[in-house]
N, C-alpha and C positions, 0 to 999 in steps of 0.2 A: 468761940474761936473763928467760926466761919464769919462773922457779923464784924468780927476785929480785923478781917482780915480784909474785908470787902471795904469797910472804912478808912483802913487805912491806903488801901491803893487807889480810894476817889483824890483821897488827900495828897497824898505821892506825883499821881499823876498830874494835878494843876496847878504844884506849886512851879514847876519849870516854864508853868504859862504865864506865871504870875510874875514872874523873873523878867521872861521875853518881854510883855509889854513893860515893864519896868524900861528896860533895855532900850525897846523903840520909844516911850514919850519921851526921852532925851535921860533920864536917871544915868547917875553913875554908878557902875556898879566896883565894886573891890574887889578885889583877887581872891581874897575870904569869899566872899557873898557868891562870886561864880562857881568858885569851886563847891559851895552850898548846894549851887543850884547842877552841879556836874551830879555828885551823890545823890541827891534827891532824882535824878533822871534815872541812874542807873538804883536805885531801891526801888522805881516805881516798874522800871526794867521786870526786876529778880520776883518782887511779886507777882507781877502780869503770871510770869513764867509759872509762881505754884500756885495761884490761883487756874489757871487753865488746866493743869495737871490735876490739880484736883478736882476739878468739875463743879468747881464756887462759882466761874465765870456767872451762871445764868443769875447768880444774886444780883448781878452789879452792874450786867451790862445791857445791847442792844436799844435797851426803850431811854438809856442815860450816858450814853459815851462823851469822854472829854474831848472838850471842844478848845484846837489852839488857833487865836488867832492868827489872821495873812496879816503878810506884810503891807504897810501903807505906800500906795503909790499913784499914779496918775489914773489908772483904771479905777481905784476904789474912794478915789478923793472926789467927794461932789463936787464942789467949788471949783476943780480943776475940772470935771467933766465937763459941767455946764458952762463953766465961762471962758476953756480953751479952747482953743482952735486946730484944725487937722484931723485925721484920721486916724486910728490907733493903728496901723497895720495899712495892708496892700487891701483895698477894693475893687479893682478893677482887669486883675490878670493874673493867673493859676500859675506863674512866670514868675520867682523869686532870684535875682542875680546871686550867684555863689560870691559875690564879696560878701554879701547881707544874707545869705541863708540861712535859716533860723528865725528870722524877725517874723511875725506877726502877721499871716500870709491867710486872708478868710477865704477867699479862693479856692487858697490849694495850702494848706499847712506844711510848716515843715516836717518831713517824717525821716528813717531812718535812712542813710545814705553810703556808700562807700567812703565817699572824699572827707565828711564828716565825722565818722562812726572811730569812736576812741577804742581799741583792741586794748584791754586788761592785761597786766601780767602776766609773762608763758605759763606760772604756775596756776594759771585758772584756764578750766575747761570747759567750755559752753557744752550745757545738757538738754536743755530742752529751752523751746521759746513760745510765748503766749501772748500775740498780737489784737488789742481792741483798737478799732477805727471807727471814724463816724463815717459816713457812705462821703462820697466826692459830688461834685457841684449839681445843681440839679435847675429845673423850673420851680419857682415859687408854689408854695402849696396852694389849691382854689380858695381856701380859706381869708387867704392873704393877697387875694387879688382883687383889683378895684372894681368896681361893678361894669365899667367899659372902661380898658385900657388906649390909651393914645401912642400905643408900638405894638408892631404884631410878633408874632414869636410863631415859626415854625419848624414842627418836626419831619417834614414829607421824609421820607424812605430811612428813617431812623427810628430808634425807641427800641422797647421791651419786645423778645420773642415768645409768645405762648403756645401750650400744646400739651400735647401727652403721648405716651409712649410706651407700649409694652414688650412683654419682654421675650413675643416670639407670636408668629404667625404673619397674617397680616397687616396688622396696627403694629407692627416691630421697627417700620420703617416707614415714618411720616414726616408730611414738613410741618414746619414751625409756622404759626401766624403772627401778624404785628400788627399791633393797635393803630389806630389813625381814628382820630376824634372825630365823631358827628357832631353837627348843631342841624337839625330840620326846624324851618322856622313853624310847620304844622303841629309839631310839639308844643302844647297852649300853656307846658310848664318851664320850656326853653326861656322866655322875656321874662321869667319871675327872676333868676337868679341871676341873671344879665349876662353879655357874652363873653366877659371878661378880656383876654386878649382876642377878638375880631377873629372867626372862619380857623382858628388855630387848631391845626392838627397833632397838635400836645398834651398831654397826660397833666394832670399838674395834682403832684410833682411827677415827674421822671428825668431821671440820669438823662443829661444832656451826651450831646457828640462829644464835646472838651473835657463832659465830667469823666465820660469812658475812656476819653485818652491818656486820663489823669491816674484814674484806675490802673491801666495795662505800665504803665512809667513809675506806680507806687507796688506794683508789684514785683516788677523789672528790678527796682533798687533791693528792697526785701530780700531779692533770691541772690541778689549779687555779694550782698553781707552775710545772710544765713545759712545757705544753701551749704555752701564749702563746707565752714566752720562744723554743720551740724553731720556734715556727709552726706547729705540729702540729695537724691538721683532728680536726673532732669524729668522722670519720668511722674509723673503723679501714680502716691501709693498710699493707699487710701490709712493704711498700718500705721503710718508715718507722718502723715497729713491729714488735718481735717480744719475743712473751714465750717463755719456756722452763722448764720445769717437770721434775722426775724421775720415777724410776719409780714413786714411791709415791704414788696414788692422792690423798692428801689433797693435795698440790700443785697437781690439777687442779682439785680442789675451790675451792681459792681462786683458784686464777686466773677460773673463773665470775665470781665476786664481786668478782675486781680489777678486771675489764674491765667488770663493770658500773658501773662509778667512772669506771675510765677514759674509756669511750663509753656515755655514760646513753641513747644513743639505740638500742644494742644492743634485740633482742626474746631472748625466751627460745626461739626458734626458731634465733637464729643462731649458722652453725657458724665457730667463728675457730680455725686453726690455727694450736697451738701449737707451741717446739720439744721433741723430747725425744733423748737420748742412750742409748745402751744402754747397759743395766746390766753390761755387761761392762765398758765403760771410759765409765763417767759418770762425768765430772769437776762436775756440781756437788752429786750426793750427799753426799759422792764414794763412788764404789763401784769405782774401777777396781783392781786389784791391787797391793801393794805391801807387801811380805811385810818391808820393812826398818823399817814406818814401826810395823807392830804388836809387834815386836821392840824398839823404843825405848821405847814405852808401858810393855809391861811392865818393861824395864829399871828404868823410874823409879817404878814403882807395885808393881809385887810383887817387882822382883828386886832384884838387888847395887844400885842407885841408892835403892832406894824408900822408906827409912828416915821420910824425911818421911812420905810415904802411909800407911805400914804404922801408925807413931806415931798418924794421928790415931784411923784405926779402930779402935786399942786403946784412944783415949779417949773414946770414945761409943757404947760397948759397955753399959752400963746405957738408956741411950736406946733403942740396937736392942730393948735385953729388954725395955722399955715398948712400943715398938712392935710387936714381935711378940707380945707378950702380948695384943694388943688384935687385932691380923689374924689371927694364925693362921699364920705363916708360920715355916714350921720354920727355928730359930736357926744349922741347918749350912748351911742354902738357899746357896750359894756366888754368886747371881746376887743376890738382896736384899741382902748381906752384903760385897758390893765395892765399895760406893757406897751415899750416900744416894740414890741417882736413882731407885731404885724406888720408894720412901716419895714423893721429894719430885713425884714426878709424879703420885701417885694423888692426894695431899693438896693439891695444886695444882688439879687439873685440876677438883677437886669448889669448893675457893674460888673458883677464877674462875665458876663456874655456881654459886653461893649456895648450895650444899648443906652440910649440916651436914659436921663433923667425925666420923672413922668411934670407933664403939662397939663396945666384943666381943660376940658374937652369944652367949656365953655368960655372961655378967657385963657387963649393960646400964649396970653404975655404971662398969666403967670404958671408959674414954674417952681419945683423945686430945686434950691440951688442947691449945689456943691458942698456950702459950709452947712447948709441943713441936714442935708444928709450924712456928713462926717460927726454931727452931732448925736444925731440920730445912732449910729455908729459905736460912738464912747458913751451912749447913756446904756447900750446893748450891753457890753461888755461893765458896764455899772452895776446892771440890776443882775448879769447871772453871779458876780463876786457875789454881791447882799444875798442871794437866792443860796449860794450852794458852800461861800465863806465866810461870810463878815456878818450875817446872822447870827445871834450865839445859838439859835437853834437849827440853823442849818446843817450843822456836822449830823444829830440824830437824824434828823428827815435824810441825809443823807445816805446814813447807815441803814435806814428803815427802806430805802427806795434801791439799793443796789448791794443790800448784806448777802441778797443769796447770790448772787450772781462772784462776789468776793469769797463766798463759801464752796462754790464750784471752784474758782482758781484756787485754792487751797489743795482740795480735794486731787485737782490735776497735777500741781506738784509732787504733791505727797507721794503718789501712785510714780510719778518717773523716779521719785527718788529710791518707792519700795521695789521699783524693777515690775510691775504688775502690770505697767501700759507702755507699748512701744511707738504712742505718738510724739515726734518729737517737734512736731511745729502746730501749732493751735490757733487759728486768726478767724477772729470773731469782726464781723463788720456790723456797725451799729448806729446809731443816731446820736444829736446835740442831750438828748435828755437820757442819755448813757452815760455819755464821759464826762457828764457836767456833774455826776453824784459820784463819781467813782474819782476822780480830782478832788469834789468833799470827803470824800471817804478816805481817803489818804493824805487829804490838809495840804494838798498842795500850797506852797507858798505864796503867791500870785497869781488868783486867779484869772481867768477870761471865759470870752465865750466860745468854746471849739467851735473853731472853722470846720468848713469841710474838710476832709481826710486827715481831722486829726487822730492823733495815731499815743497808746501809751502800749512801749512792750513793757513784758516782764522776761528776763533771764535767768536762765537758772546757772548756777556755774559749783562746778566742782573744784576742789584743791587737796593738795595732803596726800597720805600713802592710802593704799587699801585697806590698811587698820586704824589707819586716823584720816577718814575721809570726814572732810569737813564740805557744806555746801551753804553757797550765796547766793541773794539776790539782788539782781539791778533792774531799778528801773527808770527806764528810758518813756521822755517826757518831748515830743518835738525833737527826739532825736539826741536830747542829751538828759544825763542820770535827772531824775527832779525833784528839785527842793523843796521837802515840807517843812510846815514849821512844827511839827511833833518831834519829839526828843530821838526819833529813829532820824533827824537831819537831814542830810540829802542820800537819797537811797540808791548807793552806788555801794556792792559788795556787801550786804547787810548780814549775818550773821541770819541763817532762814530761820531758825529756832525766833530768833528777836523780829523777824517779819509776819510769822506766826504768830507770834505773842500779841503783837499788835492786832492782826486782824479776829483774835480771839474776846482783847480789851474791850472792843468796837462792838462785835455783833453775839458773840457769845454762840450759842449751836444754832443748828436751822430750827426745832423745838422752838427754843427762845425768842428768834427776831419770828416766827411765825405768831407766837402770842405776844409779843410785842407789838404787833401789825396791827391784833385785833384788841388793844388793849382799851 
């Protein structure tokens, strides 16, 4: 029975996926055939549902979840990457015009807003909400910087506050310190690593001035939609509210500046605790181990799978020679050389803060142009689709790199709904390699690459009487519900039992995707 039953929900489940690309290679489909492929969505529904009840999931899932393809589009079409022209989105200002708000904004993402934000039916009642962002604009990581930059970048009297603080006597009331970078050229290990941007008193990365401004404006909007809705005081209460952050420094940065959004009555004296997880098993880095999920990566990027991957970097092997002609960056570099992600983040991170495009320090005529760098740009947002949707094995690694971090949002729900937590606002700030598995993990329909402060809520909403409380979920994607291509569609008022169900399909227990991990 349990083997029949597990069987038939692999099969349940992908034949709606079999339908869809039907759909998208241009096929026609008949009113018969759809309505085939309706039923078969909802059997593979009704299963999910007593397979999870009955605790069969761990046969079937986490280390094998079905995988729906994304839609085809200019992001995921080589041919259109590589031989169109433009930028996919804003490059160069955290500043998105409200005619266009919502477009493609790597800067500054679009996130949830007043002027934008669709209010539900009166008979739906916001319950609780559960906010993941990736941190806001920063300096380029050192990793990603050219060995001597030809623009300097300074932080004087900005950056990160450090310290400590206790909880009585006299270390009760101390000041805060703030970094300001050395280079002593007596240091004989200083000219090994080079000086990257020149005498720069910057952190790299750290939240810029703009990223913080961006911060304190993303959290401003946030309180202006939730706050009411949820009843939430202007006061921070910690009952009510909890934010949580990683181990990386720049998270804490913006949460500063969220919470300055969020409670404007905040002083720069006040201490709010946040939460944080060990970097041993931090599920929203994610940084906890999982030696099955790095083994599928490269499967599909450098090994027997990766034919795609391997293909494109043989076609933008002249590009690299431009670009490193112009950096300095030796052409065997195996770390610049596996991805545009090192190009595309230096060359990002100086457009978003209006700095010029970089020049060779030994031949000032040549340059990186414009149309290089917008390529650069849409091969970015190429390789994180192939990485986290248009791999058929990306949806697993997916589920294998962010299942627990989906099995805590569960967890959180469940408890507002059992009445057992009185936190009603939960905002997790995070990074590009968060929301890029947690987008595969839900199949978003059109991939990219999160910008800075991208942002996916989730809603809880109540309806019905007290005996027949029924509760949904929305979730908001760039500030509007977002569309997957999983037969849960666009996830706007989902039936939570059937949002559940799904994220049971996917990763099955914490047990499960934990020996999944190690499999």
């Amino acid at each position: 029975m349990d083997t029949f039953l597990v069987a038939h929900h692999n099969i349940y489940t992908r034949v709606p996926a079999l339908f869809d690309v039907l759909w998208r290679e241009g096929g026609v489909l008949s009113e018969t055939t759809r309505l085939c492929a309706f039923i078969h969505t909802r059997l593979a529904m009704a299963i999910t549902h007593f397979i999870a009840f009955t605790g069969l999931l761990a046969i079937a899932q986490a280390a094998n979840p079905t995988h729906y393809p994304p839609s085809q589009s200019s992001i995921n079409n080589f041919t259109v990457v590589l031989n169109g022209t433009g930028a996919p989105g804003i490059f160069n200002s955290s500043t998105s015009p409200d005619s266009v708000y919502g477009v493609y904004n790597w800067c500054n993402m679009p996130h949830v807003r007043k002027r934008e934000y669709k209010t539900p039916p009166k008979n739906y009642t916001l319950e609780y909400v559960e906010v993941i962002q990736r941190h806001h604009k920063r300096t380029p990581y050192a990793s990603n910087t050219f060995f001597k930059e030809d623009v300097s970048w300074s932080c004087g009297g900005e950056g990160a506050r450090n310290g400590a603080e206790s909880a009585k006597g006299a270390s009760s009331n101390v000041p805060s310190v703030q970094w300001q970078a050395l280079s002593d050229s007596t240091n004989p290990w200083v000219n090994t690593v080079g000086p990257g941007f020149v005498n720069s008193t910057c952190q790299f990365p750290q939240i810029t001035s703009s990223g913080l401004d961006d911060s304190v404006t993303h959290g401003n909007d946030l309180r202006s939609v939730y706050f009411p809705r949820l009843s939430l005081s202007s006061k921070f209460d910690s009952n009510k509210v909890s934010i949580r952050v990683t181990n990386n420094v720049i998270t804490s940065q913006v949460a500063s500046g969220l919470l300055a959004g969020l409670f404007p009555t905040l002083s720069s004296s006040s201490n709010i605790p946040v939460q944080i997880q060990s970097s041993t098993y931090d599920s929203l880095e994610p940084t906890y181990s999982c030696p099955k999920a790095n083994t599928l990566k490269s499967q599909f990027t450098t090994g027997a799978d990766g034919a795609v991957w391997q293909t494109h970097l043989t076609a933008v092997k002249s590009l690299y020679a431009k670009l490193d002609s112009v950096s300095g960056i030796d052409p065997t570099d195996g770390g610049w050389h596996a991805s545009l992600d090192h190009y595309y983040d230096n060359l990002s991170a100086k457009q978003c803060h209006e700095k010029k495009l970089p020049c060779s320090l030994n031949d000032t005529s040549l340059c990186v142009s414009q149309d290089e760098a917008n390529t650069v740009y849409r091969l970015g947002s190429y390789e994180y689709s192939y990485l986290y949707r248009d791999a058929p094995l990306s949806t697993t690694y997916s589920v294998l790199k962010y299942g627990a971090w989906m099995l805590e949002l569960k967890a959180h729900i469940q408890a507002h709904i059992d009445g057992t937590s009185e936190v009603k606002y939960l905002h997790n700030i995070a990074h590009d390699g968060s929301i890029s598995p947690l987008l595969g993990f839900l199949q978003i329909e059109q991939m990219v690459w999160p910008g800075m402060g991208s942002e996916v809520v989730f809603e809880l909403y109540s309806s019905g009487s007290k005996k027949s409380k029924q509760n949904s979920i929305r979730v908001l994607w760039s500030g509007q519900p977002m569309h997957t291509s999983t037969p849960l569609g666009v996830l706007d008022m989902v039936p939570v039992e059937d949002f559940f169900a799904y994220i049971d399909s996917m990763v099955g227990s914490g047990s499960e995707l934990l020996a999944a991990c190690n499999s």
